[in-house]
C-alpha positions in Angstrom: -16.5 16.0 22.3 -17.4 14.4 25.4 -15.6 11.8 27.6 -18.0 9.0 26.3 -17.5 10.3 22.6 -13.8 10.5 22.8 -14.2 6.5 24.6 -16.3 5.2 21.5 -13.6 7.1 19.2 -11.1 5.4 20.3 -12.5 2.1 20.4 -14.2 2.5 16.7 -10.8 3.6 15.7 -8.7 1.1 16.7 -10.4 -2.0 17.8 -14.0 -2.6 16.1 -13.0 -1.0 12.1 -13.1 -1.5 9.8 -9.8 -0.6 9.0 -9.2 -0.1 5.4 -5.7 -1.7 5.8 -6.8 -4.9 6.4 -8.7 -5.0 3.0 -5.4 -5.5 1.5 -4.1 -8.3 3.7 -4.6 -11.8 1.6 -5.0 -13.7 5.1 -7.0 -11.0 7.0 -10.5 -11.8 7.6 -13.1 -9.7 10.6 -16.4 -10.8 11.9 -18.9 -9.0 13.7 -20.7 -11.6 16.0 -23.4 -10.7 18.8 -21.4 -7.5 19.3 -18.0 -8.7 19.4 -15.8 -7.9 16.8 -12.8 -10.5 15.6 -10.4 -9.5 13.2 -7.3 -12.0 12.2 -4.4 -10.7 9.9 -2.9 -14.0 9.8 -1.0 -16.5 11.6 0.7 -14.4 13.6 -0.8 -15.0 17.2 -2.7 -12.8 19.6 -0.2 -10.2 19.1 -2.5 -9.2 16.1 -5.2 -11.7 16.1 -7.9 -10.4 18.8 -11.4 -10.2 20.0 -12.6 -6.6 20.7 -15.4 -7.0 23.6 -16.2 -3.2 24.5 -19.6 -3.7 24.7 -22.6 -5.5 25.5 -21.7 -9.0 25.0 -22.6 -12.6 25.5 -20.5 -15.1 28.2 -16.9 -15.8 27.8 -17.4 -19.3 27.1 -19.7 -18.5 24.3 -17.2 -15.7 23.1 -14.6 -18.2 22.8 -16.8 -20.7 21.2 -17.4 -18.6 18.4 -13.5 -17.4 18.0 -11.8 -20.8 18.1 -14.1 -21.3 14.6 -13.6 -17.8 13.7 -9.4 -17.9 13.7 -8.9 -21.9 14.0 -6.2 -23.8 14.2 -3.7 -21.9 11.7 -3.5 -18.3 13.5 -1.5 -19.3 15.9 -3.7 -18.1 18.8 -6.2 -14.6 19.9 -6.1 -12.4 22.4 -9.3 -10.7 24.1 -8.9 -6.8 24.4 -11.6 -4.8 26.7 -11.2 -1.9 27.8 -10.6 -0.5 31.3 -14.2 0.5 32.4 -14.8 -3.1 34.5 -16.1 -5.1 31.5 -17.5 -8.3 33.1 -15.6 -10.9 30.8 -12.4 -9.0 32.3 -13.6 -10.9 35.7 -14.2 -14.1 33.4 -11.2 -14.0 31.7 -8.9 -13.6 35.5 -10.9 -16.1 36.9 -9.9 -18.4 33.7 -6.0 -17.9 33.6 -6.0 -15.7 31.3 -3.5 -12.5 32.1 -2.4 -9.6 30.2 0.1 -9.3 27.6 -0.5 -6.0 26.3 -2.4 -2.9 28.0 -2.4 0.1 25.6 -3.2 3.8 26.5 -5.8 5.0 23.9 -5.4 8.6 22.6 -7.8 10.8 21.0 -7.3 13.8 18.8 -11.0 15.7 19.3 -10.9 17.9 16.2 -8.2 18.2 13.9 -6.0 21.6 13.8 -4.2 22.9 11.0 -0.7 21.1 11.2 2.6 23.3 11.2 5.2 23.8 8.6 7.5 21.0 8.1 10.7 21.3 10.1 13.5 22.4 7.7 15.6 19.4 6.1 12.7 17.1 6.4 10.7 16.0 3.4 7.5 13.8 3.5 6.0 11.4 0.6 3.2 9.8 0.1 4.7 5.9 -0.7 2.7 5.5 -4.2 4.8 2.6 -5.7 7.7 -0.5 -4.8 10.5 2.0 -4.0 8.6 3.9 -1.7 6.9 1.1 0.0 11.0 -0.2 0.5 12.0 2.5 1.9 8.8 2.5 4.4 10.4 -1.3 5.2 13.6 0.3 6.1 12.4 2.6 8.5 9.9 0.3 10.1 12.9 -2.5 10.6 14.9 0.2 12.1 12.3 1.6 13.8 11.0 -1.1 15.7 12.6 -4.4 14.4 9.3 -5.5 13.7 6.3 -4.4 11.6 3.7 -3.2 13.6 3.5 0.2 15.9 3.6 -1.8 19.0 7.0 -3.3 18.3 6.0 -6.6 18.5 9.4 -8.5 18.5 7.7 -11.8 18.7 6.6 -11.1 14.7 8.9 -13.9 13.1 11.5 -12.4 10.5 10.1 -13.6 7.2 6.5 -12.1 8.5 8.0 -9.1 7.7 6.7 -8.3 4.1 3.4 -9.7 4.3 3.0 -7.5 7.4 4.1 -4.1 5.8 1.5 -2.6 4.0 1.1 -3.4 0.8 1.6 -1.0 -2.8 -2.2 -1.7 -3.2 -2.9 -0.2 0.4 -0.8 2.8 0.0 -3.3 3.6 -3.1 -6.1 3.5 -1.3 -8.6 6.4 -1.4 -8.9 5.8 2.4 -5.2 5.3 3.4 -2.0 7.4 3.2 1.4 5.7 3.8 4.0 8.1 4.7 7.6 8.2 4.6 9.7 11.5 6.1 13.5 11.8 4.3 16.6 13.3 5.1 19.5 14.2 2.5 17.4 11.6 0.7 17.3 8.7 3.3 14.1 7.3 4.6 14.2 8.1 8.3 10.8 8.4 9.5 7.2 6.7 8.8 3.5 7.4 9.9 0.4 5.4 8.8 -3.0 7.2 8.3 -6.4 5.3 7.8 -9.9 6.7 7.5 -12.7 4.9 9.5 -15.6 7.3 8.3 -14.4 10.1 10.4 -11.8 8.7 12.2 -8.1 8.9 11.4 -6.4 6.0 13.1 -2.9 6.4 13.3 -0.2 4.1 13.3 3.1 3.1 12.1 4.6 6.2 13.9 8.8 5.3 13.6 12.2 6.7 13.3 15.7 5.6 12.7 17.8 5.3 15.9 20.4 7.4 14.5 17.9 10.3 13.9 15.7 10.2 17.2 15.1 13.2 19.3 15.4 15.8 16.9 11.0 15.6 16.5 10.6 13.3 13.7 8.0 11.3 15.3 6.0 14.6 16.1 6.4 15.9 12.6 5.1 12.6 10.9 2.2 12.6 13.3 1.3 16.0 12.2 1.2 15.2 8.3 -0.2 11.9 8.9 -3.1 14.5 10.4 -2.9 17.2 7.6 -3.6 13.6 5.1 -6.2 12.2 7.5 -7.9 16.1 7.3 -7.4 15.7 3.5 -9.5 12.0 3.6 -12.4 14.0 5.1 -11.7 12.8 8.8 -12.6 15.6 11.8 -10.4 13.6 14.4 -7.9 11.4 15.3 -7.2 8.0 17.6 -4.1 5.9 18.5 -2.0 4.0 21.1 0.7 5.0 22.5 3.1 3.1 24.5 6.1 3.8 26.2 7.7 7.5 25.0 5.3 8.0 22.8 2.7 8.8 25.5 3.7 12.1 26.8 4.6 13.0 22.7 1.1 13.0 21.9 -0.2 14.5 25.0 1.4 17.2 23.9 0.4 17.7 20.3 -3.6 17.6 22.0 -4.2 14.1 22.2 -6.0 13.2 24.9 -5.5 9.9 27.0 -9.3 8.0 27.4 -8.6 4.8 28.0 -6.5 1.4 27.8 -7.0 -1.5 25.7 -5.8 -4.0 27.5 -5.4 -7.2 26.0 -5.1 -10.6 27.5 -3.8 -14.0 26.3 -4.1 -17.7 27.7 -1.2 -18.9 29.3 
């Protein structure tokens, strides 16, 4: 796959969708307008409310014309992601006020390997009903003390749930929701998703108490032996913090950042 490939992967993957998850969220809406994409998950701000413009597009007065009527008044705000290849409404958006709040290493997976044997002790299901999705809550809360991959602290508390994915979601042809126990606790989650051959993966967490013993590597990998099993030939994600050099060693390969920005 070649550099460009691996760019529009990632971007397909995680910015323009459609993800199947968000078929399942009762306020999530997306829009494709002249090739910008805006996807809202609800009133939770421009930590998950954002404008993808990766492409050709018009001005960015005219982009925000079109999003203020697109999210309005009750989601709490956008953000505008591009990526870093010198996208003019980056210039626009500088020159505005607008700065960054979140700029994200994207990963891609070129071709999905077979994925090793579970580690010993470890045990992964599929969440399929209330329980499972529970215990998917517990590790996420651990995990990252908010509901969402990037740790997004500024998530209010009683967000939580409607954020999570739903019992519906995890029974989607197109998604797999997993959860990784020990001695029968829940101490590790991945999210898969299938957008037509892309896996996008997500939700990658473990329990303080059981970190750095390769948890997070071994729910990447079955989250890729599901996405292989959904038909999908490769994977993308971001990875921030720690989580960067993890992938880059299980073959990922770093191709570019989406770097969000927000008005101040």
């Amino acid at each position: 796959m070649a550099h460009r490939e691996m760019i529009a992967t990632a971007h397909k993957g995680l910015l323009l969708g459609p993800s199947p998850l968000l078929r399942h969220v009762p306020t999530g809406r997306r829009a494709e307008i002249e090739g910008v994409v805006l996807t809202c998950w609800g009133p939770f701000g421009p930590a998950l409310n954002k404008v993808a413009v990766v492409g050709p597009s018009p001005p960015l007065a005219r982009i925000l014309e079109f999003a203020e009527g697109f999210f309005g008044p009750d989601a709490g705000g956008f953000g505008v992601v591009e990526a870093d290849c010198g996208h003019p409404v980056e210039a626009e958006l500088r020159a505005a006020g607008w700065t960054v709040f979140e700029d994200e290493p994207a990963l891609v997976l070129p071709s999905i390997p077979a994925a090793p044997p579970v580690p010993a002790g470890l045990e992964v299901k599929r969440v399929r009903d209330a329980e499972g999705r529970r215990d998917l809550m517990r590790v996420l809360a651990a995990g990252f003390g908010a509901p969402t991959a990037e740790g997004g602290t500024e998530i209010p508390p009683d967000a939580f749930d409607s954020l999570t994915p739903s019992t519906a979601s995890a029974l989607d042809p197109e998604v797999g929701l997993l959860v990784g126990y020990i001695d029968g606790e829940p101490v590790s989650s991945a999210f898969v998703y299938a957008v037509g051959p892309i896996a996008g993966i997500t939700g990658v967490a473990t329990v303080p108490a059981y970190r750095r013993r390769g948890l997070g590597t071994a729910l990447t990998w079955e989250a890729l032996r599901a996405a292989a099993a959904l038909g999908c030939t490769c994977a993308t994600l971001g990875a921030l913090g720690a989580s960067f050099d993890l992938y880059r060693k299980m073959g990922f390969i770093h191709v570019c950042n989406h770097r969000a920005y927000g008005k101040t």
